[in-house]
Phi, psi and omega in degrees: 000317178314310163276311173310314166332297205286335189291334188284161173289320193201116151297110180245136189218129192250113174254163206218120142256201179286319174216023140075029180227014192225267183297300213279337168286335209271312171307291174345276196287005193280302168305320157324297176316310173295323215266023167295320216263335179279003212051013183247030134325341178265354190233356177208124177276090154265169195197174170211161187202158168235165205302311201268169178226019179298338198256341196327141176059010178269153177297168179269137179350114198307299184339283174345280202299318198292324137328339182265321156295308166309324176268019204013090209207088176305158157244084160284353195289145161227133226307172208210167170228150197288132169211238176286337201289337189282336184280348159285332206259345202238160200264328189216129166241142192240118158283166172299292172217202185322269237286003149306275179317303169341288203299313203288337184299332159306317196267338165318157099329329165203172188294333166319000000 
């Protein structure tokens, strides 16, 4: 996998939490950053989504982005749920935590 990774132009990678206003944005830009601060930005599309659709079209938790800030990090994204096209569309999807990983391994279209 690793190498099938490296060999692509643009990577695309999905982090996934429950409801998509805490962790899975907070990881998105964490992630961003680095890989900005490495020059590859341009070699990776990233994104986030939740398991729930309860957060749909909202900024991420003011706490969150006020933590985020302080670390100097906007958080813009806005939450989204996860859906069949992303086990398609995506190179790597990161759950958050187990019970993330349970749910989206439910929600797959196949064991891949």
């Amino acid at each position: 996998m690793r190498e099938a990774l490296r060999e692509k132009c643009k990577v695309r990678v999905l982090f996934v939490c429950l409801g998509n206003i805490c962790r899975s944005p907070a990881a998105e830009e964490v992630f961003r950053q680095t890989v900005k601060g490495a020059g590859e930005d341009e070699r990776w599309e990233i994104d986030s989504a939740g398991i729930g659709n309860w957060h749909q079209g909202q900024l991420p938790d003011p706490r969150m982005r006020q933590h985020a800030s302080r670390r100097g990090l906007s958080l813009t994204h806005r939450a989204r749920q996860v859906c069949t096209s992303d086990f398609y569309d995506f190179d790597l999807i990161v759950a958050m935590d187990d019970s993330n990983y349970d749910d989206l391994r439910s929600l797959s279209p196949t064991e891949e």
